[in-house]
mmCIF file of the N, C-alpha and C atoms, coordinates in Angstrom:
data_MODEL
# 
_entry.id   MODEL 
# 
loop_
_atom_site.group_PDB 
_atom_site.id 
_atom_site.type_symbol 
_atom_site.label_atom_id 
_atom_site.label_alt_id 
_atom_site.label_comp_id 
_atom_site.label_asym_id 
_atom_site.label_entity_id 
_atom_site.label_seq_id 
_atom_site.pdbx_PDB_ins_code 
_atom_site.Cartn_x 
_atom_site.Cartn_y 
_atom_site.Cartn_z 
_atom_site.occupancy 
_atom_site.B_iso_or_equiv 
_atom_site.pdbx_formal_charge 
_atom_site.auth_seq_id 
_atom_site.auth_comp_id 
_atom_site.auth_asym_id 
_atom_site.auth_atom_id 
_atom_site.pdbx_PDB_model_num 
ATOM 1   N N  . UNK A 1 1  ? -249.468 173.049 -16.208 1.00 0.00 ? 1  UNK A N  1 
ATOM 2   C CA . UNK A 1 1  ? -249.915 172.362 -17.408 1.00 0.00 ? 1  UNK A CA 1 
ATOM 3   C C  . UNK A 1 1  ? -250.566 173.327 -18.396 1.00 0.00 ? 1  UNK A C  1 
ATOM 4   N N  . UNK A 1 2  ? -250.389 174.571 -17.974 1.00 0.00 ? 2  UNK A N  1 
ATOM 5   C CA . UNK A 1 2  ? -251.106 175.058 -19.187 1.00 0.00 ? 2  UNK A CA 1 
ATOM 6   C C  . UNK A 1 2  ? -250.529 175.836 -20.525 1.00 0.00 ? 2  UNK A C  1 
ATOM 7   N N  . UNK A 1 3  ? -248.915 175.133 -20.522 1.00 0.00 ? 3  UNK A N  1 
ATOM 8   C CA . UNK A 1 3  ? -248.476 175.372 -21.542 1.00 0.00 ? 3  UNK A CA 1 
ATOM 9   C C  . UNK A 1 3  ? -248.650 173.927 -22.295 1.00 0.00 ? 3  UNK A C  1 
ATOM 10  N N  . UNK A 1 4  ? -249.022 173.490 -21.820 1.00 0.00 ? 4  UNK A N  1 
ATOM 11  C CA . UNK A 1 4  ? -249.337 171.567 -22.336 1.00 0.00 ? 4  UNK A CA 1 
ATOM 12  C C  . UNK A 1 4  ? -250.842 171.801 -23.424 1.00 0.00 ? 4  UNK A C  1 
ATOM 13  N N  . UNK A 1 5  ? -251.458 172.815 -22.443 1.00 0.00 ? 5  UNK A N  1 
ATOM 14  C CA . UNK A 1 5  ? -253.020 172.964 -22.896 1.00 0.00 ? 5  UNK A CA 1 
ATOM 15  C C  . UNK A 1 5  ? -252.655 174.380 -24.336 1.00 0.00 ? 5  UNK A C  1 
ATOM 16  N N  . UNK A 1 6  ? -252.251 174.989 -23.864 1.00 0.00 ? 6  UNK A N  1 
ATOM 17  C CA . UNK A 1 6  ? -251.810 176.137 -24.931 1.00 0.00 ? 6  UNK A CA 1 
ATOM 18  C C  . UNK A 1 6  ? -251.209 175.665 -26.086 1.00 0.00 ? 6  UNK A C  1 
ATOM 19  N N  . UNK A 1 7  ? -249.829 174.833 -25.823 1.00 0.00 ? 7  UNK A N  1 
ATOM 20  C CA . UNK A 1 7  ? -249.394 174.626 -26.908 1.00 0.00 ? 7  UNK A CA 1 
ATOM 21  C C  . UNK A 1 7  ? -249.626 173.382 -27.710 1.00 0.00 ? 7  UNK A C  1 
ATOM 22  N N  . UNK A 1 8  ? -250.029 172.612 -27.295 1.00 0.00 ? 8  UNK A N  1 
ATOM 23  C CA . UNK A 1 8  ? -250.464 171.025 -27.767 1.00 0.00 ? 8  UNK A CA 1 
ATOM 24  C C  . UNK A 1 8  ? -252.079 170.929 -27.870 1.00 0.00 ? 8  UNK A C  1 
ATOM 25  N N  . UNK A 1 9  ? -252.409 170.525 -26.740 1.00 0.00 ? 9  UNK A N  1 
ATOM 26  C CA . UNK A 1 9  ? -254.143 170.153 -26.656 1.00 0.00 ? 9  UNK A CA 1 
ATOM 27  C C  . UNK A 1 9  ? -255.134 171.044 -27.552 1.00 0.00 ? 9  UNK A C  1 
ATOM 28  N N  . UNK A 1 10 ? -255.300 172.221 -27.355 1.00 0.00 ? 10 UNK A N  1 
ATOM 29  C CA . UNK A 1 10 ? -255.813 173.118 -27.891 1.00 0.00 ? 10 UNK A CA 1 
ATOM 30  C C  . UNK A 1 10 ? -255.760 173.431 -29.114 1.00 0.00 ? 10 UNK A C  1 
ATOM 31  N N  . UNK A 1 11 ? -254.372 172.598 -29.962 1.00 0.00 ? 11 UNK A N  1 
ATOM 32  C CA . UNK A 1 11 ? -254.167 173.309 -31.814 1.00 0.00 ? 11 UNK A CA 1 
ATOM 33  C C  . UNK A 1 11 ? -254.599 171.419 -31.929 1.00 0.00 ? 11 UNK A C  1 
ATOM 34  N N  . UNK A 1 12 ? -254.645 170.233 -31.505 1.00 0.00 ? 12 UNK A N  1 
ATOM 35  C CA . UNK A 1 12 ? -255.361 169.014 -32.060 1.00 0.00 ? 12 UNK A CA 1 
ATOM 36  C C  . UNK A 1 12 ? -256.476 169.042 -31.541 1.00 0.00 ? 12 UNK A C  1 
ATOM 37  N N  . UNK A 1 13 ? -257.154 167.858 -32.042 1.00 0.00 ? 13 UNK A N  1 
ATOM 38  C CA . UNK A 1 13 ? -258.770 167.473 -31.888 1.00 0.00 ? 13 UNK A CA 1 
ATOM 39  C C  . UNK A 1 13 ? -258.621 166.141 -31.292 1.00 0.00 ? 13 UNK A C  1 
ATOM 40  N N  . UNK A 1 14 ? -258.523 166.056 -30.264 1.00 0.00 ? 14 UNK A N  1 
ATOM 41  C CA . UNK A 1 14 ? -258.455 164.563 -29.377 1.00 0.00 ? 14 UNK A CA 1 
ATOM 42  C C  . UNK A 1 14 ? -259.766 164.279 -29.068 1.00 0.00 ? 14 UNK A C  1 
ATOM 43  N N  . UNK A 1 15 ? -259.245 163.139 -29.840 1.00 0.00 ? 15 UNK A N  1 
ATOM 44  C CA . UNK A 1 15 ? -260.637 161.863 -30.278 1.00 0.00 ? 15 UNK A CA 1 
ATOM 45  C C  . UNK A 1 15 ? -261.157 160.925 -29.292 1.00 0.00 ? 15 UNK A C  1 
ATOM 46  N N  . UNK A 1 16 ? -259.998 160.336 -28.478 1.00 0.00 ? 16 UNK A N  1 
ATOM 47  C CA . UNK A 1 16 ? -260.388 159.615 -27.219 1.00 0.00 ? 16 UNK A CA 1 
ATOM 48  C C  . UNK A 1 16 ? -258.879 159.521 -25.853 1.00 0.00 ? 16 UNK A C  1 
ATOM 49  N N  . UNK A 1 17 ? -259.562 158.849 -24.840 1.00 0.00 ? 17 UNK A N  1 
ATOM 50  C CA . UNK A 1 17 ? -258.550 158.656 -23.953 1.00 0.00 ? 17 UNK A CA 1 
ATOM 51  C C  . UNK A 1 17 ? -257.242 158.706 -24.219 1.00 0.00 ? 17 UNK A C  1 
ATOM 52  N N  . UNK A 1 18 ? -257.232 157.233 -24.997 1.00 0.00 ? 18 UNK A N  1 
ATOM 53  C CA . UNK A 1 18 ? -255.895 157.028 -25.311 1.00 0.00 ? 18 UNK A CA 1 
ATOM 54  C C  . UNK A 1 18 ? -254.981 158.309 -26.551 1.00 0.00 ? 18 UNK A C  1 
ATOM 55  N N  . UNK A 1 19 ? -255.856 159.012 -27.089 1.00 0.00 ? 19 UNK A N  1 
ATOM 56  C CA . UNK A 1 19 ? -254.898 160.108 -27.698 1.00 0.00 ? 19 UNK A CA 1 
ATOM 57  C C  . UNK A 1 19 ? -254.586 160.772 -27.093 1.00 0.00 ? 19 UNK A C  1 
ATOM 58  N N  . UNK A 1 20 ? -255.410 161.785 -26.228 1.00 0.00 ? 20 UNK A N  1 
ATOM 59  C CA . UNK A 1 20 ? -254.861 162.008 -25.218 1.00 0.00 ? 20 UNK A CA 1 
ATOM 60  C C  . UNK A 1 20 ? -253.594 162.506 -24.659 1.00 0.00 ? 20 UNK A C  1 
ATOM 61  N N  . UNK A 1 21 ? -253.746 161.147 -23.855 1.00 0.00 ? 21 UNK A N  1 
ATOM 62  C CA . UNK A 1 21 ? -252.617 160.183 -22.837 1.00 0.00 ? 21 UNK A CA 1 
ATOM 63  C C  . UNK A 1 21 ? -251.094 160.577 -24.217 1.00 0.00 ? 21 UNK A C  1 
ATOM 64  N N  . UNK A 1 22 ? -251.407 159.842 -25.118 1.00 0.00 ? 22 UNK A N  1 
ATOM 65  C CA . UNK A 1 22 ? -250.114 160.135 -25.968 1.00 0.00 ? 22 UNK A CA 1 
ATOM 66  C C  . UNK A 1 22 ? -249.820 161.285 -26.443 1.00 0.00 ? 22 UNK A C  1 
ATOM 67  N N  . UNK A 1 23 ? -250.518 162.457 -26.462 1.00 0.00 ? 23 UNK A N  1 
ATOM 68  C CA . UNK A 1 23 ? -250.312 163.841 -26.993 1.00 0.00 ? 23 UNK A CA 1 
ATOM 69  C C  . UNK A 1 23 ? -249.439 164.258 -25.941 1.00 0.00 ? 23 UNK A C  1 
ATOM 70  N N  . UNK A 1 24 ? -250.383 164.230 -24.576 1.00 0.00 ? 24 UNK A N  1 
ATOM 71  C CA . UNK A 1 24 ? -249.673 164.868 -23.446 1.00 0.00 ? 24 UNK A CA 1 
ATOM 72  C C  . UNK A 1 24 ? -248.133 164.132 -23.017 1.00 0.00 ? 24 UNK A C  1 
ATOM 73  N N  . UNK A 1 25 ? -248.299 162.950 -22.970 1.00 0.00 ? 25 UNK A N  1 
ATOM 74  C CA . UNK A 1 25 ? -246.928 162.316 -22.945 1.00 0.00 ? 25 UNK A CA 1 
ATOM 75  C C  . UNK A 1 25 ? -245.958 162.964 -23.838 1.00 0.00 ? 25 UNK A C  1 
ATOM 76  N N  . UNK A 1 26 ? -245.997 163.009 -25.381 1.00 0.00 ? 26 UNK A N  1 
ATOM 77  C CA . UNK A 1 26 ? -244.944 163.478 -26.300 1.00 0.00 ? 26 UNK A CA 1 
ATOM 78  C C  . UNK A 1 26 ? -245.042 165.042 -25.714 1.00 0.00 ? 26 UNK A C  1 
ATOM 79  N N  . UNK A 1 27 ? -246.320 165.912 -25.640 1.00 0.00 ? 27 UNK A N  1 
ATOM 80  C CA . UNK A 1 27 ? -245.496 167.033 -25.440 1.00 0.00 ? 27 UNK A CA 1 
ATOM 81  C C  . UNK A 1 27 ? -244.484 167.508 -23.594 1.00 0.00 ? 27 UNK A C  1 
ATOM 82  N N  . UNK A 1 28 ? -244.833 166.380 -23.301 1.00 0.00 ? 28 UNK A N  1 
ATOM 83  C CA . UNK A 1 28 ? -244.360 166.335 -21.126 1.00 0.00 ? 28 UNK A CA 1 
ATOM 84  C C  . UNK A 1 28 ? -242.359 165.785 -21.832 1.00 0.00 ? 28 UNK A C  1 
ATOM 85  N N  . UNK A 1 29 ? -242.736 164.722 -22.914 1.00 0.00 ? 29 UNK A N  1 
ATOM 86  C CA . UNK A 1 29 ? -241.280 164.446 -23.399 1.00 0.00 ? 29 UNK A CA 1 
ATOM 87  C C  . UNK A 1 29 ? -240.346 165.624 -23.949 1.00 0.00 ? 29 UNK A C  1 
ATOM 88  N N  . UNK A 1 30 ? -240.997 166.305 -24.783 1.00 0.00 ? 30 UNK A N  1 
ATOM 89  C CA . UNK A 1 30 ? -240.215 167.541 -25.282 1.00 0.00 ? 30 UNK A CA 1 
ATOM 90  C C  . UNK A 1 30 ? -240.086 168.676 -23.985 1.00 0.00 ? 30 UNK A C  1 
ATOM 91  N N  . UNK A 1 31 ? -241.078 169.399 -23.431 1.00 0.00 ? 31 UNK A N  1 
ATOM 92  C CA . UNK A 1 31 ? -241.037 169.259 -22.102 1.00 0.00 ? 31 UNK A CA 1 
ATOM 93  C C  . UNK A 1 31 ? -240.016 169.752 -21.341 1.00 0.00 ? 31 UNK A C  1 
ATOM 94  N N  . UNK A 1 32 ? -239.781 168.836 -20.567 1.00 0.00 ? 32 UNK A N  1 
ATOM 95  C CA . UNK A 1 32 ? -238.501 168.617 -20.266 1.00 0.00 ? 32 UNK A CA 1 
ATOM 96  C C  . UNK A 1 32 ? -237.334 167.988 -20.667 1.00 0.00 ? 32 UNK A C  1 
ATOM 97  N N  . UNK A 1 33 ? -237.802 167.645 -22.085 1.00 0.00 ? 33 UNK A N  1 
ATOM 98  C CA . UNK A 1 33 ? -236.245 166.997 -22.158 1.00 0.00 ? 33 UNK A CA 1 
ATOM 99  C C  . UNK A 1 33 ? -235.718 167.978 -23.482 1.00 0.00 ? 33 UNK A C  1 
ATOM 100 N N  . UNK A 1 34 ? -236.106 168.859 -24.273 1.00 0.00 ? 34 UNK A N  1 
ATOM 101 C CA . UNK A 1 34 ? -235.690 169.390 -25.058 1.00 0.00 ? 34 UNK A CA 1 
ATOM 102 C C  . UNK A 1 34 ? -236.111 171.189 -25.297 1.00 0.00 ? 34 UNK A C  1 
ATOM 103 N N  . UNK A 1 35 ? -237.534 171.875 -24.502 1.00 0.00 ? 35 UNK A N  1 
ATOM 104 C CA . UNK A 1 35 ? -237.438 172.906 -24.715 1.00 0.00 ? 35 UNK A CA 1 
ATOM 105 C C  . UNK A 1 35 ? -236.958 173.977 -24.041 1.00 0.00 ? 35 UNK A C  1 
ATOM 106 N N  . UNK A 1 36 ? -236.257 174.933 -24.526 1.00 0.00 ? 36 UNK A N  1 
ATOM 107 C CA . UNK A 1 36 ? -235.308 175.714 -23.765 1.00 0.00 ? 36 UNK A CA 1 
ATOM 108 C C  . UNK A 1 36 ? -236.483 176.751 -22.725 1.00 0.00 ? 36 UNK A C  1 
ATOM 109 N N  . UNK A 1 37 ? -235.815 176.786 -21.611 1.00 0.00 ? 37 UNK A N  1 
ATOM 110 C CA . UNK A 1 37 ? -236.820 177.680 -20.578 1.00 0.00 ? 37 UNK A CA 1 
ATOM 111 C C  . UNK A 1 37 ? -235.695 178.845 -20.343 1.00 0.00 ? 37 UNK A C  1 
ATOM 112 N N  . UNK A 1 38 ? -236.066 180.147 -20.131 1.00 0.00 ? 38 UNK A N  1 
ATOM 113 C CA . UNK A 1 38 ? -235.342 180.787 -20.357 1.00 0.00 ? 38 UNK A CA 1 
ATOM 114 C C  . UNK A 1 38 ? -234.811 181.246 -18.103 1.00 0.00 ? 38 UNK A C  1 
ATOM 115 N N  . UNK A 1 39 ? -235.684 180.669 -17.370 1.00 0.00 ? 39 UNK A N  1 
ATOM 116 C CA . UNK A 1 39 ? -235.070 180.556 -15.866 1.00 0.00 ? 39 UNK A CA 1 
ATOM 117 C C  . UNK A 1 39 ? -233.708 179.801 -15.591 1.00 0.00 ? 39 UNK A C  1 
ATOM 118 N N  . UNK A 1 40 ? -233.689 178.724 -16.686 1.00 0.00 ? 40 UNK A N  1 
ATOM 119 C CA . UNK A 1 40 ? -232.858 178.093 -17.085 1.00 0.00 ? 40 UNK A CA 1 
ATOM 120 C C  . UNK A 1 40 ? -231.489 178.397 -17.949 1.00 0.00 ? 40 UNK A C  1 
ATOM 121 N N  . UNK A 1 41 ? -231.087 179.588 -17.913 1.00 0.00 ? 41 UNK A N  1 
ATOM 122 C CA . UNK A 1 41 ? -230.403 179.878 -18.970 1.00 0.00 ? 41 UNK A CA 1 
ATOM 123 C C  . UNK A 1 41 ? -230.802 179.018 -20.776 1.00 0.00 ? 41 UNK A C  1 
ATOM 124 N N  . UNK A 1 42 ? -231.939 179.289 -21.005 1.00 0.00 ? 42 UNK A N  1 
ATOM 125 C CA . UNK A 1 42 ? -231.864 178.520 -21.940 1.00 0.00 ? 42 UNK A CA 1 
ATOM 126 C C  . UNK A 1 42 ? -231.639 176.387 -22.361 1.00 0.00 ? 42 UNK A C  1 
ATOM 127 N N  . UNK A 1 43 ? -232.017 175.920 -20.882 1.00 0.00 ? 43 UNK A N  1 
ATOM 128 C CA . UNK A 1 43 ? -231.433 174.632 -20.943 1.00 0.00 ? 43 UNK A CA 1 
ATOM 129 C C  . UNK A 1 43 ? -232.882 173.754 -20.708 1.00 0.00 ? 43 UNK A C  1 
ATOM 130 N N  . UNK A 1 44 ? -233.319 172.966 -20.757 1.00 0.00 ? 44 UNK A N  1 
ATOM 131 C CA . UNK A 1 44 ? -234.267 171.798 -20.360 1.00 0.00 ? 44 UNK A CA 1 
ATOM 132 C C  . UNK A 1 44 ? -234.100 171.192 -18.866 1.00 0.00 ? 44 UNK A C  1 
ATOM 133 N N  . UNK A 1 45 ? -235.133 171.248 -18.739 1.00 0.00 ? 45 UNK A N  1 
ATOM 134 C CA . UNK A 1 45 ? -234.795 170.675 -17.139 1.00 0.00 ? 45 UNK A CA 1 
ATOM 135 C C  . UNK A 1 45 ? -233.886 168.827 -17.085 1.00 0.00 ? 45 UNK A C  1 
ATOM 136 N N  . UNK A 1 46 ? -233.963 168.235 -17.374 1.00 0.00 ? 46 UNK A N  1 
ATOM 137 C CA . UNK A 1 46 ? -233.621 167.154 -17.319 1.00 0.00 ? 46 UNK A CA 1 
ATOM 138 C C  . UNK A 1 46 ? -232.052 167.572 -18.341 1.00 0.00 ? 46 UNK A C  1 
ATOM 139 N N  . UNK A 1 47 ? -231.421 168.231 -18.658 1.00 0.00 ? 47 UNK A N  1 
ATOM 140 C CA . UNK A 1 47 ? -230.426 168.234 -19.158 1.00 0.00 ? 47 UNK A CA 1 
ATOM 141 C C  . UNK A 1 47 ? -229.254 169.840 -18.679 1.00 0.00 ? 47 UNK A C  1 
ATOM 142 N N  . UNK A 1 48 ? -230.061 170.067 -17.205 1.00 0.00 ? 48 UNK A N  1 
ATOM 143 C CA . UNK A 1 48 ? -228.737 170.803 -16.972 1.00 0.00 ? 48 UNK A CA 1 
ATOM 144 C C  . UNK A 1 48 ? -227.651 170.758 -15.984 1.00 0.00 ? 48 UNK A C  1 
ATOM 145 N N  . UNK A 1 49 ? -227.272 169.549 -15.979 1.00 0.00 ? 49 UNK A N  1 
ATOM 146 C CA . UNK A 1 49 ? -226.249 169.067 -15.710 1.00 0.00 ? 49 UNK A CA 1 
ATOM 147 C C  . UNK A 1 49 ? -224.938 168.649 -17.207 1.00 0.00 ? 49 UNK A C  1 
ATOM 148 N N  . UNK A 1 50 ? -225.721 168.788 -18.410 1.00 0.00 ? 50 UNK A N  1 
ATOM 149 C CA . UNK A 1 50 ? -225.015 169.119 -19.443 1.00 0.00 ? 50 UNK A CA 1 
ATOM 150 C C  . UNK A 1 50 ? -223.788 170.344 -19.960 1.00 0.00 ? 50 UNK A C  1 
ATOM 151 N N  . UNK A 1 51 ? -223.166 170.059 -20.342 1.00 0.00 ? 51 UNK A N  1 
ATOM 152 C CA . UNK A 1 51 ? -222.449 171.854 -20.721 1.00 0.00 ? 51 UNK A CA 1 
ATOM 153 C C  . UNK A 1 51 ? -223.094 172.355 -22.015 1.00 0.00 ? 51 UNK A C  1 
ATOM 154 N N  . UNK A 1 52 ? -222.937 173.332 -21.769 1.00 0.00 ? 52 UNK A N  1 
ATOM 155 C CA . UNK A 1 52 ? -224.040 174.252 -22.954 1.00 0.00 ? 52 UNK A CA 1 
ATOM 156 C C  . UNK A 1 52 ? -223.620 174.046 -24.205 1.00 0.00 ? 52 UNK A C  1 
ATOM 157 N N  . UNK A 1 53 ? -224.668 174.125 -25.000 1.00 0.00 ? 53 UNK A N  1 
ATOM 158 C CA . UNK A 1 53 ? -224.446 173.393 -26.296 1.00 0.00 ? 53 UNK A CA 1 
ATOM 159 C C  . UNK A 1 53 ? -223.152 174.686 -27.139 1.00 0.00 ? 53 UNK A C  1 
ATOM 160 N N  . UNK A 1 54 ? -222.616 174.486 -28.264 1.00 0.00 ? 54 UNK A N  1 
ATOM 161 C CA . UNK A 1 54 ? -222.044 174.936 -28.357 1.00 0.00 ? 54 UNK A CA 1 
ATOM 162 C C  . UNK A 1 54 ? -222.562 176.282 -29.754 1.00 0.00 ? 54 UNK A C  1 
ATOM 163 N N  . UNK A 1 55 ? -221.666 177.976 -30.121 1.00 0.00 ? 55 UNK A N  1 
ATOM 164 C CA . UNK A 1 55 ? -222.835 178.971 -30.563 1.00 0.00 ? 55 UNK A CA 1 
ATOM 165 C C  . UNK A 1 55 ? -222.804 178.261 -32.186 1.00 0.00 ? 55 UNK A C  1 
ATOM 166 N N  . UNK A 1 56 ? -223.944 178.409 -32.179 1.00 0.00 ? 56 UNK A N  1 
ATOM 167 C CA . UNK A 1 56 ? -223.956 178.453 -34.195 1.00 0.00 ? 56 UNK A CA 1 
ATOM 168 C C  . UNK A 1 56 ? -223.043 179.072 -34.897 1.00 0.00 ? 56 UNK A C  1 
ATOM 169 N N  . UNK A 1 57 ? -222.293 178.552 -36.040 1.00 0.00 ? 57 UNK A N  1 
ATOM 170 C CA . UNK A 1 57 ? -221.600 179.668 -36.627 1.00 0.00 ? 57 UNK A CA 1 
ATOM 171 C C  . UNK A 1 57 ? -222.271 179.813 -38.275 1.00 0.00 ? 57 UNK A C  1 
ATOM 172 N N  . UNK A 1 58 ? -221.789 180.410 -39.398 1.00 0.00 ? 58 UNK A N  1 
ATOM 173 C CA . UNK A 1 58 ? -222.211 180.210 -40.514 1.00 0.00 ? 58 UNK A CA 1 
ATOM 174 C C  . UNK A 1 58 ? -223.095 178.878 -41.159 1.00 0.00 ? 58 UNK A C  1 
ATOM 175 N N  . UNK A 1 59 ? -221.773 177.765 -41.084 1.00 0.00 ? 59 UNK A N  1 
ATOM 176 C CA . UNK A 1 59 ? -221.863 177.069 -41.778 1.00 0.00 ? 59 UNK A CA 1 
ATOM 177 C C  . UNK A 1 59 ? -221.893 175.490 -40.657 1.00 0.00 ? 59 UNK A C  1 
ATOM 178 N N  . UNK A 1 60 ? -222.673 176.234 -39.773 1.00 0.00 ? 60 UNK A N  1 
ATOM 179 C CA . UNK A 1 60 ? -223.310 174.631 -38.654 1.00 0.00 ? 60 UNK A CA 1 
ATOM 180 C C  . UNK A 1 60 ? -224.453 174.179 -39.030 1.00 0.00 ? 60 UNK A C  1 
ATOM 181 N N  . UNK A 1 61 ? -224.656 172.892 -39.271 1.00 0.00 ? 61 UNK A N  1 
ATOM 182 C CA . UNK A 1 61 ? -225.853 172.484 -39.707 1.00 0.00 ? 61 UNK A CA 1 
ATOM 183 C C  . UNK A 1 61 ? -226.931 171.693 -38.647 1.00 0.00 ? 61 UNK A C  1 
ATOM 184 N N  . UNK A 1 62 ? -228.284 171.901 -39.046 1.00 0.00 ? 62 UNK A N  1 
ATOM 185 C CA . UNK A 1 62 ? -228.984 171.742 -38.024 1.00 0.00 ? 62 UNK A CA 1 
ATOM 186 C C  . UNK A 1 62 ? -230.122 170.700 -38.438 1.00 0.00 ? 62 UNK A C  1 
ATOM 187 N N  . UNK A 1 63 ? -230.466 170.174 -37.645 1.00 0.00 ? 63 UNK A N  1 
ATOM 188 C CA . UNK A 1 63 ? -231.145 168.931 -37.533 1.00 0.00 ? 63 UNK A CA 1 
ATOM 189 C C  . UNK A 1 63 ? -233.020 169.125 -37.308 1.00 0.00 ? 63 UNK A C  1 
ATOM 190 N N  . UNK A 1 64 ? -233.918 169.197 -37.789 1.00 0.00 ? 64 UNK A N  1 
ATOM 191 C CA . UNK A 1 64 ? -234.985 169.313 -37.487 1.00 0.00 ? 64 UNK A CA 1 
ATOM 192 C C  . UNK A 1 64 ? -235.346 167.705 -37.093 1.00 0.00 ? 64 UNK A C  1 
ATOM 193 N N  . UNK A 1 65 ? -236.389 168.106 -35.933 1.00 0.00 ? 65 UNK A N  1 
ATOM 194 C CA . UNK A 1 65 ? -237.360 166.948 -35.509 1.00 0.00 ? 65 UNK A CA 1 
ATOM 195 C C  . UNK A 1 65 ? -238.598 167.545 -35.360 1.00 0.00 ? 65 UNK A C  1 
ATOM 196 N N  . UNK A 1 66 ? -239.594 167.003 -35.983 1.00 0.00 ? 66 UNK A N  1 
ATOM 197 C CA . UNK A 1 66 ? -240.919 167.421 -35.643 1.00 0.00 ? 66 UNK A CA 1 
ATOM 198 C C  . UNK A 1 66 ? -241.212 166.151 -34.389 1.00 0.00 ? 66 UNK A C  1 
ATOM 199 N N  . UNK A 1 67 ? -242.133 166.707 -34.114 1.00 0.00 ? 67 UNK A N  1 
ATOM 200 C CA . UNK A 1 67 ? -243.173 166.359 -32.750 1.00 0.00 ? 67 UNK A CA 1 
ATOM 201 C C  . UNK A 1 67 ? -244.238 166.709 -32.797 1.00 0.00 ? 67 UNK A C  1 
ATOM 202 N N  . UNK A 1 68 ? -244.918 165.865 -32.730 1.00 0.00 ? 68 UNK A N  1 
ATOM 203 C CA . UNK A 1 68 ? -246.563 165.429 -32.568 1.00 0.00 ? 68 UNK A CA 1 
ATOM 204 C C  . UNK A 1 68 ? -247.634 166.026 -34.150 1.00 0.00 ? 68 UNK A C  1 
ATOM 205 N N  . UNK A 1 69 ? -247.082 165.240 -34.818 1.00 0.00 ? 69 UNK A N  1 
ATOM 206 C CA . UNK A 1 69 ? -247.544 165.286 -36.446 1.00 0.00 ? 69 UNK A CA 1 
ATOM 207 C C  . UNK A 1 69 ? -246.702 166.718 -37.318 1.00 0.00 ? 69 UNK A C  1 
ATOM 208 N N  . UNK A 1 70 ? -245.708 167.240 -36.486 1.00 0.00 ? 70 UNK A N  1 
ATOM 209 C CA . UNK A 1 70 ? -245.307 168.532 -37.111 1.00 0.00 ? 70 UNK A CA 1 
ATOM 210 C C  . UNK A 1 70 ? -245.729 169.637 -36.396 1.00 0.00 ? 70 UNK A C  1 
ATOM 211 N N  . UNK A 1 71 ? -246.452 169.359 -35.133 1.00 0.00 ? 71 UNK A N  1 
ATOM 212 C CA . UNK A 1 71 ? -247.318 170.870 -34.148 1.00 0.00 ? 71 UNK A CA 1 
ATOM 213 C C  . UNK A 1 71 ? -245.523 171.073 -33.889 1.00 0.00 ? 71 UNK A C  1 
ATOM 214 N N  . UNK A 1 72 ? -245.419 170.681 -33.203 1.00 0.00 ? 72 UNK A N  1 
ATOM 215 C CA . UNK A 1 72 ? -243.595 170.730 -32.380 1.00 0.00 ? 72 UNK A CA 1 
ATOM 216 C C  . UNK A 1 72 ? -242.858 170.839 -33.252 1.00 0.00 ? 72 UNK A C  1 
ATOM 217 N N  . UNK A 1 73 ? -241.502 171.511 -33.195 1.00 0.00 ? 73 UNK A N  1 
ATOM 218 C CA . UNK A 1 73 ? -240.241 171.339 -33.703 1.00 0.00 ? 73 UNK A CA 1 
ATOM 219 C C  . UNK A 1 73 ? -238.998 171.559 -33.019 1.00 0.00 ? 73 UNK A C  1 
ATOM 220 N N  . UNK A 1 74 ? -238.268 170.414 -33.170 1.00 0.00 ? 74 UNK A N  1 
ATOM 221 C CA . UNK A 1 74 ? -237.068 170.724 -32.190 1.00 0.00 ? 74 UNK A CA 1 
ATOM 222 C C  . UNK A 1 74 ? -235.752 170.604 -33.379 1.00 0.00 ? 74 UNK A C  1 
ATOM 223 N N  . UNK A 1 75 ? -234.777 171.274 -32.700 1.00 0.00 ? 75 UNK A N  1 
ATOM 224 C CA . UNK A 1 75 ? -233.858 171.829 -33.734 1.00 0.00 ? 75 UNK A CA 1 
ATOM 225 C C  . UNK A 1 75 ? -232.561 171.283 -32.787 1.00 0.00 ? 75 UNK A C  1 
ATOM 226 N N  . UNK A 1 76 ? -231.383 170.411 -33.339 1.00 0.00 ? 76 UNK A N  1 
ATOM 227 C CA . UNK A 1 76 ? -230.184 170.382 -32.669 1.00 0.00 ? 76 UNK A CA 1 
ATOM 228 C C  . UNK A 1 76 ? -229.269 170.875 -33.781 1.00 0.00 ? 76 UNK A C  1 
ATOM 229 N N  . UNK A 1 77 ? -228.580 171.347 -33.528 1.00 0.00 ? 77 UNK A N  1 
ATOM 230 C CA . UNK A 1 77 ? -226.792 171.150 -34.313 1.00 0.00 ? 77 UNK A CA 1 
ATOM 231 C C  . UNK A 1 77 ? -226.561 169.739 -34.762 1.00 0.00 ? 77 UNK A C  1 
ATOM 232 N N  . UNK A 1 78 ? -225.872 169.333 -35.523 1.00 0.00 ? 78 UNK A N  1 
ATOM 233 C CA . UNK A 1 78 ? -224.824 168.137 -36.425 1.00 0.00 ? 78 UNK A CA 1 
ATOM 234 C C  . UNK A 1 78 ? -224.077 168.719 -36.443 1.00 0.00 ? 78 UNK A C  1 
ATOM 235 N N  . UNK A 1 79 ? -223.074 167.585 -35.339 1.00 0.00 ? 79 UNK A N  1 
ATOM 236 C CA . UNK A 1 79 ? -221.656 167.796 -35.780 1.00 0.00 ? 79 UNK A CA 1 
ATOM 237 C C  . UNK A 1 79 ? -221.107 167.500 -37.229 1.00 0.00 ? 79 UNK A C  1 
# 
C-alpha cells in the first residue's frame, strides 16, 4: 500500500472516514485495473489475460480520464 500512500493519500487532505474509504477505493480501482506495472510486461493485473493493446502510430488518438479530481490520469487509444 504504499504506492496508495505515495501516490494518492499524501498529494489530498482527507477530511474524514468516508473520504478516505473513497480515495483509496478509486486509487485500488485504477490499481489494478488500469496502471501499467512493468513485472507485468506493461499490463494491469486484472487485465492480463487480455492481448496487448495495440503500438501508437502518428495519427492514433487518445482518450484521457482523470481520476480522483485530476491527481490520476489514465490514457487509452480510440479506435
Amino acid at each position: 500500500m504504499g504506492s496508495c500512500r505515495r501516490e494518492a493519500t499524501d498529494r489530498i487532505l482527507i477530511t474524514e472516514e468516508r473520504h478516505l474509504r473513497l480515495v483509496v477505493s478509486e486509487y485500488t480501482d485504477h490499481y489494478n485495473q488500469h496502471r501499467p506495472h512493468r513485472t507485468l510486461g506493461q499490463r494491469a493485473p486484472d487485465r492480463l489475460t487480455e492481448p496487448e493493446a495495440p503500438t501508437a502510430t502518428d495519427n492514433t488518438r487518445v482518450l484521457r480520464r482523470d481520476r480522483l479530481g485530476g491527481l490520476i490520469h489514465e490514457y487509452t487509444q480510440v479506435a
